[in-house]
N, C-alpha and C positions, 0 to 999 in steps of 0.2 A: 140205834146202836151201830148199823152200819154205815151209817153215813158220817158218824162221830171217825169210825175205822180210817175211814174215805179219807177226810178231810188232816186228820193227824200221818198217815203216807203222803200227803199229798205236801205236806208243808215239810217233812222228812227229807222228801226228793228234793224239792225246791230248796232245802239245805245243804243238802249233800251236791245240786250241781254248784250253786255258788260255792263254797267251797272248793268244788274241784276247780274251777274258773280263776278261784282268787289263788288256788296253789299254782297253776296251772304259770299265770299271765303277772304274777303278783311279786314275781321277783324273786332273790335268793333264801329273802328274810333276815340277814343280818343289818341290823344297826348300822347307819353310815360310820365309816371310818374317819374321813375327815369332814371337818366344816365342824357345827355346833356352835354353841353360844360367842357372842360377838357384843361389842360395847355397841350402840346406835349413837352414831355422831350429831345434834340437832339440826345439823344443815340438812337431811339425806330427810329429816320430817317436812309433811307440806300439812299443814294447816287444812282441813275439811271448811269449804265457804258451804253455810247454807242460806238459799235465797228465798 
């Protein structure tokens, strides 16, 4: 039973710092403003050779 305790705090914390990491280091959170979908010209594709 305590080790069930243990183990469910223990992947809590390890939740709680990645998220504080990702808020932290992860930028403002909005959506980019520009850029977004874009036509792909066939020249700009290169063909995958496999040998």
């Amino acid at each position: 039973m305590f080790m069930m305790f243990r183990r469910a705090v223990f992947g809590a914390a390890i939740a709680a710092m990645t998220a504080a990491i990702l808020r932290i280091f992860g930028g403002d959170g909005a959506p980019p403003q520009r850029g977004g979908w874009r036509e792909v010209d066939p020249s700009e594709l290169q063909p995958i050779k496999i040998n």
